[in-house]
DOLO-566175 format. One record per residue (C-alpha): z negated, y negated, x negated; residue number from 1. Coordinates in Angstrom, 3 decimals. Layout:
<pts>
<pt <Z Y X> NUM> ...
</pts>
This chain:
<pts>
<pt <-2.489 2.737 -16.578> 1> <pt <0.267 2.804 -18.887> 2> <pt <3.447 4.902 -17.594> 3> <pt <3.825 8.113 -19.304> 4> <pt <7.283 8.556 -20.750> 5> <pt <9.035 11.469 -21.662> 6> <pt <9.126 11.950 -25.164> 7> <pt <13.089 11.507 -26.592> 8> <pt <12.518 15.056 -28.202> 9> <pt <12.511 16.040 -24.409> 10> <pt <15.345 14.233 -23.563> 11> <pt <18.738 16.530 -22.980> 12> <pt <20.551 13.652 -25.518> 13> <pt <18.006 14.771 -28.031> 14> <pt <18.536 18.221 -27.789> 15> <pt <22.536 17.599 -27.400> 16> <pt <22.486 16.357 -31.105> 17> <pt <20.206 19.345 -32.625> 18> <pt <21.630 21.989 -30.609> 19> <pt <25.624 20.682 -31.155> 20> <pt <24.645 21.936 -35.147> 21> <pt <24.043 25.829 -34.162> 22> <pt <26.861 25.729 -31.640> 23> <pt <29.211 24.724 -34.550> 24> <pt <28.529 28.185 -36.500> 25> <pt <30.669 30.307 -34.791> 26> <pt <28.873 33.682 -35.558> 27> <pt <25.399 32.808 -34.763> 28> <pt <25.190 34.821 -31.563> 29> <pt <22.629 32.234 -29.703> 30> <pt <24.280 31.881 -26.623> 31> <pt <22.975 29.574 -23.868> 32> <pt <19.013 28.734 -24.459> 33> <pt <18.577 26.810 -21.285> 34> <pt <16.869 23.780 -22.572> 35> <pt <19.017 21.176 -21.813> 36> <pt <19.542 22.202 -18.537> 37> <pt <15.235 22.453 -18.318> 38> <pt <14.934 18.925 -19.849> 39> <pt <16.909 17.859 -16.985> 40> <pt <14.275 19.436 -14.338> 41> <pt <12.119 17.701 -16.157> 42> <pt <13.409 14.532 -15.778> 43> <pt <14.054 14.953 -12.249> 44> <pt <10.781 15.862 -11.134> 45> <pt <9.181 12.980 -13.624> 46> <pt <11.630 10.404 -12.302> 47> <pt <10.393 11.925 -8.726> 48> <pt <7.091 10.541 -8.946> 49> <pt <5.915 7.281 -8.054> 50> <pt <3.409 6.462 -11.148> 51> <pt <2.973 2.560 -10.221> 52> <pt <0.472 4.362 -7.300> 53> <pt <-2.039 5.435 -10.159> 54> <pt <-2.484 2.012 -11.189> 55> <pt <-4.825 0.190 -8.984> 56> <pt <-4.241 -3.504 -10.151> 57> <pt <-0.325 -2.535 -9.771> 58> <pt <-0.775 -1.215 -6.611> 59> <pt <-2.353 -4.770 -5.342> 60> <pt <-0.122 -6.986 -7.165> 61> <pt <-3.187 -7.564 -9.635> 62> <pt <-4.793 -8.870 -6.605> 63> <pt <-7.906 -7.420 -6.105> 64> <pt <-8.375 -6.535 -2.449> 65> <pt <-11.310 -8.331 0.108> 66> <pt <-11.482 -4.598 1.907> 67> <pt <-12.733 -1.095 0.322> 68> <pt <-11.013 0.537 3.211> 69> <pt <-7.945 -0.978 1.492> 70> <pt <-8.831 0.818 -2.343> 71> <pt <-9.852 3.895 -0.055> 72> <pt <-6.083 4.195 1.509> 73> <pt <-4.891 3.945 -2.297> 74> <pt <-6.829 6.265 -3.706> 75> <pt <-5.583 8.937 -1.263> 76> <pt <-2.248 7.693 -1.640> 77> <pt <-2.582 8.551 -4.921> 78> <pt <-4.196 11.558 -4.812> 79> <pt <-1.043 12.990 -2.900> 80> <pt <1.071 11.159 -5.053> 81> <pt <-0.492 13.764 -7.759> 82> <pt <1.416 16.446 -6.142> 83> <pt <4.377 15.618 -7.961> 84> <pt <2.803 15.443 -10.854> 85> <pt <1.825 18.964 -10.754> 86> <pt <5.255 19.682 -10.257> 87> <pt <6.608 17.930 -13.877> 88> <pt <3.421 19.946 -15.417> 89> <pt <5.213 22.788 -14.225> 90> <pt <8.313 22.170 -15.212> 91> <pt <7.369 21.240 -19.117> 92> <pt <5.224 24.155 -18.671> 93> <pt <8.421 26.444 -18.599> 94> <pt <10.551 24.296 -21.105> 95> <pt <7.738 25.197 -23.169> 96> <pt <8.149 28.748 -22.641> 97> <pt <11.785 28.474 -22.984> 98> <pt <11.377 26.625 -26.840> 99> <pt <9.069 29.234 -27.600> 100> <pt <11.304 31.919 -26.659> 101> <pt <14.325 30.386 -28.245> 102> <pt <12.103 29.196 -31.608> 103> <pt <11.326 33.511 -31.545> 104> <pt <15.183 34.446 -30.772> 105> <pt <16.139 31.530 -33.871> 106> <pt <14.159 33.427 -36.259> 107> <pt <16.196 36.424 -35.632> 108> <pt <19.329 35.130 -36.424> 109> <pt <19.904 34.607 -40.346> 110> <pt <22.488 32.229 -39.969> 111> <pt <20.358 29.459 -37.472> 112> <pt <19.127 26.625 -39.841> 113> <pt <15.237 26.544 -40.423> 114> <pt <15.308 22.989 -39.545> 115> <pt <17.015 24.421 -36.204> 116> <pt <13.891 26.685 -35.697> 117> <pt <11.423 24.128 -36.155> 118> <pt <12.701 21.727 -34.201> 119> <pt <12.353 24.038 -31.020> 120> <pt <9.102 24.417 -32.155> 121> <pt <8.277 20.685 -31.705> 122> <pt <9.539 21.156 -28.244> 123> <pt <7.414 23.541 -27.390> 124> <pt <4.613 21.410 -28.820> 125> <pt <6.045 18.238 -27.287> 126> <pt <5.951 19.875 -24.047> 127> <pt <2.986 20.929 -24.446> 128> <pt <1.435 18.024 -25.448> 129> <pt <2.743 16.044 -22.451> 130> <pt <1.316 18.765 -19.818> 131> <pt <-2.081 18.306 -20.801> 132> <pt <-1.843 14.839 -20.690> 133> <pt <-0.951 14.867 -17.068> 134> <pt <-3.316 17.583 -16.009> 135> <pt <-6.065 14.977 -14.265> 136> <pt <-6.369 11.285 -13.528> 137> <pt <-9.925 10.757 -13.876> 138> <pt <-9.725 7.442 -16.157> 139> <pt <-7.232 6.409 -12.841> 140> <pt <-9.535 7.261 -10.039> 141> <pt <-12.658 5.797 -12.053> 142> <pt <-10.053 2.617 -12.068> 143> <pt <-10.121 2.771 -8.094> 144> <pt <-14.251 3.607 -7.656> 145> <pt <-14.456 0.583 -9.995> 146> <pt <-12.466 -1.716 -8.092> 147> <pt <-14.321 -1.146 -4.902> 148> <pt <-17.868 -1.338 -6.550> 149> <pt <-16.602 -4.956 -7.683> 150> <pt <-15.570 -5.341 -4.378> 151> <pt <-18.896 -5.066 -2.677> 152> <pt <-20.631 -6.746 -5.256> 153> <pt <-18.228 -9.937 -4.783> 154> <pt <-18.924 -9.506 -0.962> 155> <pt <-22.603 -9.600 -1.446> 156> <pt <-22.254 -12.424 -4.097> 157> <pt <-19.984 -14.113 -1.296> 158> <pt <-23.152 -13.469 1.266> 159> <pt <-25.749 -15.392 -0.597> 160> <pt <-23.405 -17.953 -1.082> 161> <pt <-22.529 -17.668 2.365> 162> <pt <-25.901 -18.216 3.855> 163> <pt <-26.479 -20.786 0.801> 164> <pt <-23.823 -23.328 2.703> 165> <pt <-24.703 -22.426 6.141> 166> <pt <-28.303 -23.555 4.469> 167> <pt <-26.922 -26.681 3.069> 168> <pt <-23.921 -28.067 5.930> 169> <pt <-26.465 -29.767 8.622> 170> <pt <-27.638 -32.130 5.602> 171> <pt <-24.318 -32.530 4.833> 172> <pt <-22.638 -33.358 8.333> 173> <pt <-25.661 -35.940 8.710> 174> <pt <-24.741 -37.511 6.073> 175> <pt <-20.916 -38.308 7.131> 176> <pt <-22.080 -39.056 9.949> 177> <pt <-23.809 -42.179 8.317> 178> <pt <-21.182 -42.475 5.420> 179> <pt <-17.591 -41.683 7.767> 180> <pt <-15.185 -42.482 4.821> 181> <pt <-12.946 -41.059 2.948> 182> <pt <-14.353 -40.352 -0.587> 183> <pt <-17.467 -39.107 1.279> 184> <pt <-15.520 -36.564 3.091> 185> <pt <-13.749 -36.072 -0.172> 186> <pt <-17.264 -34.606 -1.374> 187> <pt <-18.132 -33.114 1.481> 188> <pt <-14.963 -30.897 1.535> 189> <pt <-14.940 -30.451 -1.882> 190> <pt <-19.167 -28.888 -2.618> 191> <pt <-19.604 -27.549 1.230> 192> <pt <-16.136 -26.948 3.518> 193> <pt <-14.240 -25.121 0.920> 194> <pt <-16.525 -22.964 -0.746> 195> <pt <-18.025 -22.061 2.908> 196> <pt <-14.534 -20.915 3.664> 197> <pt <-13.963 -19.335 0.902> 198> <pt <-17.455 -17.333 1.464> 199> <pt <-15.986 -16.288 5.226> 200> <pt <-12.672 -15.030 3.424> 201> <pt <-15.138 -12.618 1.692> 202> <pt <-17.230 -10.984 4.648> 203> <pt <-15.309 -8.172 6.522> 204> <pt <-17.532 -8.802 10.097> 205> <pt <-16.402 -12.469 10.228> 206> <pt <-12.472 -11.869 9.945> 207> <pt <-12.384 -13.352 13.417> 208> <pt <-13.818 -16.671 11.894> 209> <pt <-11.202 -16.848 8.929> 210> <pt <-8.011 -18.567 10.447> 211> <pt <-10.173 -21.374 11.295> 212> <pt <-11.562 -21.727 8.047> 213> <pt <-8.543 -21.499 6.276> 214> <pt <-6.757 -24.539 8.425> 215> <pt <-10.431 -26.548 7.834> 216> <pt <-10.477 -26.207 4.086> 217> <pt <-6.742 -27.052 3.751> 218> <pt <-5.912 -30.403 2.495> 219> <pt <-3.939 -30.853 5.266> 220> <pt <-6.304 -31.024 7.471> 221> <pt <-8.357 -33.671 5.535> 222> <pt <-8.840 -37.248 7.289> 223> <pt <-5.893 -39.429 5.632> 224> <pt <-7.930 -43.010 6.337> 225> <pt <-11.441 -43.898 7.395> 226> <pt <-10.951 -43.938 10.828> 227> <pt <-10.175 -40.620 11.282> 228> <pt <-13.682 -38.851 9.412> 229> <pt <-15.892 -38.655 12.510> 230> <pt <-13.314 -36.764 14.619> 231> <pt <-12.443 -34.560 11.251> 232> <pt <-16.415 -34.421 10.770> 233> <pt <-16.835 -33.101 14.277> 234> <pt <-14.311 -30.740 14.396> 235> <pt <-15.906 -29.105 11.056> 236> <pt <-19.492 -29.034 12.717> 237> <pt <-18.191 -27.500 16.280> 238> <pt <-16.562 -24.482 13.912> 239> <pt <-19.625 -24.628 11.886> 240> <pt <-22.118 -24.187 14.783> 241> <pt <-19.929 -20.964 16.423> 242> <pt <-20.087 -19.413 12.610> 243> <pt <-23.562 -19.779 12.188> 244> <pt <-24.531 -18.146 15.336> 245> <pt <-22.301 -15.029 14.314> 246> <pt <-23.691 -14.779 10.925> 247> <pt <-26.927 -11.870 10.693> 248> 
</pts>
């Protein structure tokens, strides 16, 4: 989501400038409105809030999460993060008042510019405006329940791919067995060890299994010369053979 900002005509600079022309007419009789010092409240309570936490890519670093769980914390996160946000609703919900009161008192006084009395009118509108705007979060939740529906699916994606290289690897470990060299394993890393560890990255009931993988389909675990493939090969099918037992 895209940060909501306060509006400048919100802003207690803003309203500094406009209000500095009325103050200048000595026999106006406005006195104090209270506006700036409400736009200030407002800014508090707005600056208050922690509006990355609606975002779901922002909250992951736009990085989406292996984990639902994870997007489940979030979303409650930000659901109580929404507190605050009630609280700058109710703020600009009594500037509002307080421009439509003053916009009333304006029109009372001959000597207050029109120009004066409109422009607490956009204020009240402005404030307005920016409260209903706020009042729900449903296009930001839907953001969350989307992420973890593409979550499962890539998990069930991962799966079949998953049980697609468990499928494939005894064909492939024969095979350096009779072929031990380098571009073989090259191959062999390459189409089966690092997309089968990418598929155990995926699956939330083989976590235990993922360290493993990770150090197999390094590079730095790759066989630098020939001689050292069968050892490399036989390391890969002893981790292979515990994984495949665990998988359902």
């Amino acid at each position: 989501m895209a940060i909501p900002q306060i509006p400048d005509i919100l802003k207690k600079t803003d309203w500094d400038k406009h209000k500095g022309i009325i103050a200048k007419i000595a026999k106006v009789g406005v006195g104090e409105t209270g506006i700036g010092a409400e736009m200030e409240k407002v800014k508090a309570v707005y600056t208050a809030v922690g509006w990355k936490k609606f975002d779901a890519w922002e909250v992951f670093n736009h990085q989406r999460p292996n984990e639902e769980s994870l997007v489940d914390e979030a979303l409650n996160a930000a659901k109580t993060e929404f507190q605050k946000v009630e609280k700058v609703r109710a703020e600009l919900r009594t500037l509002q008042s307080l421009a439509l009161k003053t916009q009333t008192l304006f029109k009372s006084k001959p000597l207050v510019p029109k120009t004066s009395t409109e422009h607490v009118g956009k204020i009240a509108a402005a404030a307005d405006h920016m409260a209903v705007a706020l009042k729900s979060m449903d296009a930001e939740w839907a953001a969350f329940d989307k992420m973890k529906t593409e979550i499962t699916h890539l998990k069930q994606v991962a799966r079949q791919g998953l049980i697609s290289y468990i499928g494939k690897m005894p064909a492939g470990i024969q095979k350096m067995r009779s072929t031990p060299t380098l571009d073989a394993y090259e191959t062999f890393h390459k189409e089966l060890v690092r997309g089968l560890g990418a598929a155990v990255s995926m699956q939330s009931d083989l976590k235990a299994f993922v360290p493993v993988w990770k150090e197999i389909t390094a590079d730095g675990f790759k066989p630098k010369k020939d001689q050292e493939v069968p050892a490399k090969v036989t390391r890969v099918e002893q981790e292979f053979n515990k994984l495949k037992s665990a998988v359902k």
